[in-house]
C-alpha positions as semicolon CSV with decimal commas, in nm:
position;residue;x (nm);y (nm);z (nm)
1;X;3,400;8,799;-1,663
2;X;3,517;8,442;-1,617
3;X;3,621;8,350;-1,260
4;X;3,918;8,113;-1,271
5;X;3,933;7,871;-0,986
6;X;3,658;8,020;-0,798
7;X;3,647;7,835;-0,441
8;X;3,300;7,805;-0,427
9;X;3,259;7,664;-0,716
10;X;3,556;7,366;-0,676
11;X;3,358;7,276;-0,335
12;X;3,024;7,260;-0,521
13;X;3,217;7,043;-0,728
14;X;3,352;6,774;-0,486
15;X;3,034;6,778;-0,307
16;X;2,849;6,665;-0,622
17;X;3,131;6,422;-0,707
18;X;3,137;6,278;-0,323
19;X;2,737;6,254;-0,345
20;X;2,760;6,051;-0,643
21;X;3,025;5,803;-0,522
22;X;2,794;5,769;-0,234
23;X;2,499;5,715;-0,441
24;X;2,744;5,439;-0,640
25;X;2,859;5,276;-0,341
26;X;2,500;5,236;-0,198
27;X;2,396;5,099;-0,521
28;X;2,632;4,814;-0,493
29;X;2,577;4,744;-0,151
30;X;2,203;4,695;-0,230
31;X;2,255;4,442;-0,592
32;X;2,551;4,281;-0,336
33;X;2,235;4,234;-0,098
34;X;2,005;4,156;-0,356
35;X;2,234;3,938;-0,471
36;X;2,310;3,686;-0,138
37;X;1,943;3,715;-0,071
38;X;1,869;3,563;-0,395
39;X;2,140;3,339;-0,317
40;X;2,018;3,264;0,045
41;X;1,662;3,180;-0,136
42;X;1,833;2,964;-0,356
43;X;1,996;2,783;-0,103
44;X;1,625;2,693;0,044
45;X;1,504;2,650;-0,222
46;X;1,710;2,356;-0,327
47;X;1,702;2,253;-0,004
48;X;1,310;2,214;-0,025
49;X;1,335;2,082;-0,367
50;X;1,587;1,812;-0,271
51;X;1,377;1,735;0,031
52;X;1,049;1,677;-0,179
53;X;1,336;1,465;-0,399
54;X;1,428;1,258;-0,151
55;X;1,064;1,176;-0,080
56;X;0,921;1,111;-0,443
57;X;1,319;0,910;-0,438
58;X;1,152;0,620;-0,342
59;X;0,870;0,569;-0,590
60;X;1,104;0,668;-0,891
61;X;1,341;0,408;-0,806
62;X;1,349;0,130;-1,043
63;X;1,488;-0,145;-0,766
64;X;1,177;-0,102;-0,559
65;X;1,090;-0,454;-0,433
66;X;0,694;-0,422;-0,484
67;X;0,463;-0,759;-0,365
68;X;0,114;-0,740;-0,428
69;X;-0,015;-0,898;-0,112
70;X;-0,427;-0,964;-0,282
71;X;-0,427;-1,062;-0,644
72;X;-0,701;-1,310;-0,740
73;X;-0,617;-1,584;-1,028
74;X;-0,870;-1,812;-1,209
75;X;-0,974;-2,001;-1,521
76;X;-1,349;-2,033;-1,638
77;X;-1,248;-2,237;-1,890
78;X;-1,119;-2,544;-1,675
79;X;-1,358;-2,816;-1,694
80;X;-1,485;-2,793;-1,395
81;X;-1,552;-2,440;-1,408
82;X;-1,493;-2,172;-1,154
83;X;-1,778;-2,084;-0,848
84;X;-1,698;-1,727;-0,869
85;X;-1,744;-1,504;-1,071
86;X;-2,066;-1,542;-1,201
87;X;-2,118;-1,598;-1,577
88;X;-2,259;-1,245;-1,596
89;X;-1,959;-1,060;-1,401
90;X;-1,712;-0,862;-1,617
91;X;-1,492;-1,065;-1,378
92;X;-1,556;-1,398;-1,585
93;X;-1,270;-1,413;-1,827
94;X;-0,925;-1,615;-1,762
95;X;-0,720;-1,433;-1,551
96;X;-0,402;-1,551;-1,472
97;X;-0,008;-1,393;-1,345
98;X;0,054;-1,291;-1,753
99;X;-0,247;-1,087;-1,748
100;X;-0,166;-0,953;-1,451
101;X;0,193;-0,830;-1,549
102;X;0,005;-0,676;-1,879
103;X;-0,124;-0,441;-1,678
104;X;-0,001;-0,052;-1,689
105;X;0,174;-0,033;-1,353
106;X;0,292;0,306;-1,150
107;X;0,559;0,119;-1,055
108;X;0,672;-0,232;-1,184
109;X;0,520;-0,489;-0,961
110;X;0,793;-0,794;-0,866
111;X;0,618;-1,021;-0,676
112;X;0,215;-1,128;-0,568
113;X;0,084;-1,337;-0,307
114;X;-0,272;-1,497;-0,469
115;X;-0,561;-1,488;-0,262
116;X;-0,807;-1,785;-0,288
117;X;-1,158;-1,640;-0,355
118;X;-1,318;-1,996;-0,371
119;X;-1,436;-2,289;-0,116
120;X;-1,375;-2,565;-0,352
121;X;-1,122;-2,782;-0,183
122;X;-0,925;-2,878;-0,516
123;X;-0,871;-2,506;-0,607
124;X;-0,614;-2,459;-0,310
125;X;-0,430;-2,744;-0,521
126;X;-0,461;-2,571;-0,819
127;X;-0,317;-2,233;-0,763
128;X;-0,017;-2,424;-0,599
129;X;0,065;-2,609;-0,916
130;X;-0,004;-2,235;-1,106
131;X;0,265;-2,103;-0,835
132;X;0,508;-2,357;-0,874
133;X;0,559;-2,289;-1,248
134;X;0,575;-1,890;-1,190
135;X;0,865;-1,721;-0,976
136;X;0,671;-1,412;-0,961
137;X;0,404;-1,592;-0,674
138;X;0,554;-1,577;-0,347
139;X;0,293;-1,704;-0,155
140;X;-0,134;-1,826;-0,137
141;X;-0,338;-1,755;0,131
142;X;-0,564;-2,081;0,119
143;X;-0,925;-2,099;0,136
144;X;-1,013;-2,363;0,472
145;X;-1,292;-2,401;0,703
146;X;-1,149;-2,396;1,068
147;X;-1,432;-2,608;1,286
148;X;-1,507;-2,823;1,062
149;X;-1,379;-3,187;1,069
150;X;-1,120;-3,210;0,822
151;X;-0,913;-2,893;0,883
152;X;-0,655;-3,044;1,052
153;X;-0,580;-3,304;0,768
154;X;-0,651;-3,044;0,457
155;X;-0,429;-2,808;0,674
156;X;-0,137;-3,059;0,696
157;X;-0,194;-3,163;0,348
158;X;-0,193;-2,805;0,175
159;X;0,104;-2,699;0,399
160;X;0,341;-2,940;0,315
161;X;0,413;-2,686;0,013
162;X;0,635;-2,382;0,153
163;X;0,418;-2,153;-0,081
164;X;0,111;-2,274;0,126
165;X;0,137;-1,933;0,378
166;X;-0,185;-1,914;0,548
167;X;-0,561;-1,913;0,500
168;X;-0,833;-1,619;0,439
169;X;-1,183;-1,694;0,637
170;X;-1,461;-1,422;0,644
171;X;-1,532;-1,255;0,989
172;X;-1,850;-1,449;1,072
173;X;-1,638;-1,731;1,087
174;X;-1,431;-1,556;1,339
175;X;-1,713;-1,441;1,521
176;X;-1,876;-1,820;1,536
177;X;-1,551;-1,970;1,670
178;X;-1,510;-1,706;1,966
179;X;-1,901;-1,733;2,062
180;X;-1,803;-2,117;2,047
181;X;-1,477;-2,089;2,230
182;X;-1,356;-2,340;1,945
183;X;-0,959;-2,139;1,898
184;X;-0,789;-2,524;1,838
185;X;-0,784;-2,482;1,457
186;X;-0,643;-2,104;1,481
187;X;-0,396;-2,196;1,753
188;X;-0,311;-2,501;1,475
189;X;-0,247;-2,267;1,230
190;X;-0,014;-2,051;1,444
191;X;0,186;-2,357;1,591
192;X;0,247;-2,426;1,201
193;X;0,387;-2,053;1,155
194;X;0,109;-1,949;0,882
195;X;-0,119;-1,694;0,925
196;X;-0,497;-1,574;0,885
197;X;-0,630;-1,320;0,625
198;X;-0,991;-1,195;0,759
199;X;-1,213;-1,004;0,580
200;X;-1,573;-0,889;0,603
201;X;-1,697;-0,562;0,684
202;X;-1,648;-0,240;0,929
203;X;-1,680;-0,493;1,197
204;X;-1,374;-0,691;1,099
205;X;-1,147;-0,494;1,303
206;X;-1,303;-0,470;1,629
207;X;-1,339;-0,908;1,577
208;X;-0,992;-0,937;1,451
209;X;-0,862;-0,715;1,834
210;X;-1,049;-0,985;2,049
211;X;-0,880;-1,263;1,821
212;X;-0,534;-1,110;1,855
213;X;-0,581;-1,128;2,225
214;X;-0,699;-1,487;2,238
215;X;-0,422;-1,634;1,999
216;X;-0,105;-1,415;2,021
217;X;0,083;-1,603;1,829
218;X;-0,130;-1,629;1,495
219;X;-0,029;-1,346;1,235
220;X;-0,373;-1,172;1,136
221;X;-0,374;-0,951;0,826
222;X;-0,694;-0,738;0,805
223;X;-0,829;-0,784;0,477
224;X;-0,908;-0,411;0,271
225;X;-0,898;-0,201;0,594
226;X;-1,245;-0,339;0,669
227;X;-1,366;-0,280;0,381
228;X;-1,516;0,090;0,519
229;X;-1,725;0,239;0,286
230;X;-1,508;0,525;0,156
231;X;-1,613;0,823;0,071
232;X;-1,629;1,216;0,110
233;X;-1,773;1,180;0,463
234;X;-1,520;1,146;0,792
235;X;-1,480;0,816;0,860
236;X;-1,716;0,637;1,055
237;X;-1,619;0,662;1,415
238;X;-1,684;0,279;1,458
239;X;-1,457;0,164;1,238
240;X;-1,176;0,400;1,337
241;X;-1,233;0,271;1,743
242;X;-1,193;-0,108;1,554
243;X;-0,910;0,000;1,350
244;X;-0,721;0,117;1,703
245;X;-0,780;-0,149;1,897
246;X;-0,704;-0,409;1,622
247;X;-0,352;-0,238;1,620
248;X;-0,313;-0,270;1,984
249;X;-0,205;-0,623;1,893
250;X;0,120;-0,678;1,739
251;X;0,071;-1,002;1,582
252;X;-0,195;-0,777;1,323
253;X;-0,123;-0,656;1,029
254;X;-0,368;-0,448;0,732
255;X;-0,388;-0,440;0,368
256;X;-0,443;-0,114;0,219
257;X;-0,643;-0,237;-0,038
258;X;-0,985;-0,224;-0,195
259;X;-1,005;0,179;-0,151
260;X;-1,127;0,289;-0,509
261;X;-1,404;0,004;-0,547
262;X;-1,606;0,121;-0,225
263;X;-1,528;0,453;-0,371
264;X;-1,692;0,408;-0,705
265;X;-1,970;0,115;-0,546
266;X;-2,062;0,383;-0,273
267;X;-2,081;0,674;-0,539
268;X;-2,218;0,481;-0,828
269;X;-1,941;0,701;-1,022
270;X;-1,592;0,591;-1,145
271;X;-1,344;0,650;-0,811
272;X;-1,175;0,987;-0,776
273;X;-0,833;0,976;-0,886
274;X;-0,706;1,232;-0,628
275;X;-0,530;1,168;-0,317
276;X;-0,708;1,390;-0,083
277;X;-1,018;1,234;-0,150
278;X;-0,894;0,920;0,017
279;X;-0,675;1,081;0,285
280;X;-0,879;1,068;0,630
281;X;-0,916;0,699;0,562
282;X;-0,534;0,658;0,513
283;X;-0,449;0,860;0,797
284;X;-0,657;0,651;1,002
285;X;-0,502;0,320;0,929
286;X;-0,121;0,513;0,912
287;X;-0,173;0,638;1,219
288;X;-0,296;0,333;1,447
289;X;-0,071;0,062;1,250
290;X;0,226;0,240;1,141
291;X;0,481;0,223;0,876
292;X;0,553;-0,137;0,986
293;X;0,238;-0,318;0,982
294;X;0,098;-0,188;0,672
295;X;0,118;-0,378;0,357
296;X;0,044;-0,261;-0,019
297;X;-0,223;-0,506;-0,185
298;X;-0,440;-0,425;-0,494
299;X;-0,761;-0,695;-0,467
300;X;-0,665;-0,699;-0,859
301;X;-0,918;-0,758;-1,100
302;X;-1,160;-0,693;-0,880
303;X;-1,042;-0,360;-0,790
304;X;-1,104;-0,305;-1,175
305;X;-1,505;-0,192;-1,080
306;X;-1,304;0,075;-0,903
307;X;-1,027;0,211;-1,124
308;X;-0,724;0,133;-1,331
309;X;-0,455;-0,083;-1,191
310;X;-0,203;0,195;-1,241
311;X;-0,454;0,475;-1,082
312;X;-0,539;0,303;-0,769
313;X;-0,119;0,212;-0,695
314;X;-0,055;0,545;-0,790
315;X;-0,291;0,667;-0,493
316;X;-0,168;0,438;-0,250
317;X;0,251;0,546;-0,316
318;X;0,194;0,884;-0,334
319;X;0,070;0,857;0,022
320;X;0,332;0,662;0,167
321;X;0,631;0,783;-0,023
322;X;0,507;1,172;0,190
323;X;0,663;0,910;0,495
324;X;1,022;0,823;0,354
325;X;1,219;0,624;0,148
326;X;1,217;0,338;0,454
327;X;0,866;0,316;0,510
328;X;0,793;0,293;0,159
329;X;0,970;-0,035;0,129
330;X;0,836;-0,188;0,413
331;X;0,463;-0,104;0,257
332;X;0,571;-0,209;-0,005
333;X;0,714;-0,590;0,062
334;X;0,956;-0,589;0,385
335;X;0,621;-0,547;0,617
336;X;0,453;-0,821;0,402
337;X;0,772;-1,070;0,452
338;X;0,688;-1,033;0,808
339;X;0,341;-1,097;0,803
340;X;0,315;-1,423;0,537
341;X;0,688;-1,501;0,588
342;X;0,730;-1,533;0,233
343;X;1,015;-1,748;0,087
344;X;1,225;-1,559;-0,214
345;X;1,230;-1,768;-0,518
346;X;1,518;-1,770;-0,767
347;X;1,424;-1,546;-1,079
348;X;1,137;-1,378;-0,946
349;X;1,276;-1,058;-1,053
350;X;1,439;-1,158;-1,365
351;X;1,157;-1,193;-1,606
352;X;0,796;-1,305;-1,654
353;X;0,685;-1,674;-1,712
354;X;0,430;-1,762;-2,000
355;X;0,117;-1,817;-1,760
């Protein structure tokens, strides 16, 4: 016989009802859970993601003022020929600021300061008459012989042109005139307001520190951090002791430069295209000079034995853009504006010039 409203059985009933609305409710306090938790992750995650953003900001932005602070220009074909390269380099071709600007670029290059890599007199003269005609130069570091007898008149001479900013001199020279106590020519040089490129080799920057203490007024710019050899080994222990005390002077300065040809000349294979591989040596160099006294150069074409043009900036930007947005523009022309005391020139950034 059917029971009719049996007690029992209505309890039974709201107990199975009340179960599942608690079994409901707890299911939509977990996906409400779920859900700001997924939110929450979000939240970091675009947090992180605008953070690496602001980071890579700098090296995607298309107004980055970029000077190459070591480009090399030259013309076998002049009549009187060139003293380097040799005849037999890859080097010895016509290279000039067009085929420069041909080159695939990480990020578009807007300035250079030329480098003279010969000791004939006449070619300081000539890569001031190639500047003059070309916006894109900013500056040339000269090649003179301080000591000998002539400096002071070649320096006068050569200097009269504002886009005369300094001279480059190997280290033994250095080294000669402090054994000699002969600083007159240096001193010169810094009464004038240019400055002095060195380079040579893991020496340099342990010579460069006792120059910066004998003339602290002369800007110094060590040329390719040394010119270390670079490779999968710590760095040598030497060099990083010069490195510090160089950068215990203010009035020094370094090019990052150079890094994939001692990678690929000390290997005898093409440089390694990955960061990490250069690192340790960057850290070295960030570390004792900081984000102001560093200064982006390429050592372009030679830096070709090494690795592409685009490759080797590539390396050098990813490093410092993991810094900030400010200390990538002072690598990459606000430090070197300091340190050569370039002079802007109208159009620079406005197009290219035939040569």
């Amino acid at each position: 016989m059917l029971i009719r409203n049996d007690p029992w059985r209505l309890d039974q009933t709201e107990m199975i009802r009340a179960s599942n609305r608690r079994v409901w409710v707890m299911s939509v306090i977990a996906i409400l859970i779920g859900f700001g938790l997924m939110l929450d992750c979000a939240v970091v995650q675009a947090d992180e993601l605008a953070q690496a953003g602001a980071s890579s900001e700098v090296v995607d932005a298309s107004d980055l003022d970029i000077i190459d602070c070591h480009t090399h220009f030259y013309d076998p074909s002049r009549p009187e020929g060139v003293p380097w390269p040799d005849k037999d380099s890859a080097l010895y071709r016509t290279v000039l600021p067009r085929h420069f600007r041909d080159q695939q670029q990480y990020r578009p290059v807007t300035g250079t300061i030329i480098v003279e890599a010969n000791a004939r007199l006449e070619d300081n003269a000539w890569l001031l008459n190639l500047a003059e005609a070309d916006p894109f130069v900013v500056g040339i570091v000269g090649r003179l012989e301080p000591g000998s007898a002539d400096f002071a008149k070649h320096l006068r001479r050569f200097a009269a042109n504002p886009l005369f900013r300094g001279i480059r001199v190997s280290v033994a020279v250095i080294q000669r005139l402090l054994d000699r106590d002969q600083l007159d020519d240096l001193t010169l040089l810094a009464d004038r307001g240019l400055m002095l490129d060195v380079n040579g080799g893991p020496q340099t920057p342990a010579v460069i520190a006792q120059l910066a203490a004998r003339v602290p007024k002369l800007r110094i710019v060590l040329n390719h951090i040394g010119n270390v050899g670079v490779t999968s080994a710590p760095p040598p222990e030497a060099w990083q002791a010069g490195i510090q005390a160089a950068a215990k002077h203010p009035n020094v300065f370094c090019k990052v430069s150079a890094l994939v040809e001692s990678a690929a000349h000390h290997s005898g294979q093409p440089a390694p295209d990955n960061l990490e591989f250069y690192r340790a040596y960057l850290d070295v160099v960030w570390n004792a000079f900081g984000e102001d006294r560093l200064i982006y150069a390429s050592n372009w074409p030679v830096s070709e034995r090494g690795a592409s043009y685009e490759t080797l900036q590539r390396l050098v930007f990813e490093y410092v853009s993991e810094h900030g947005t400010e200390a990538t523009k002072k690598f990459a022309s606000l430090n070197s504006k300091r340190a050569y005391q370039w002079t802007e020139r109208p159009g620079r950034r406005n197009g290219t010039n035939g040569l």
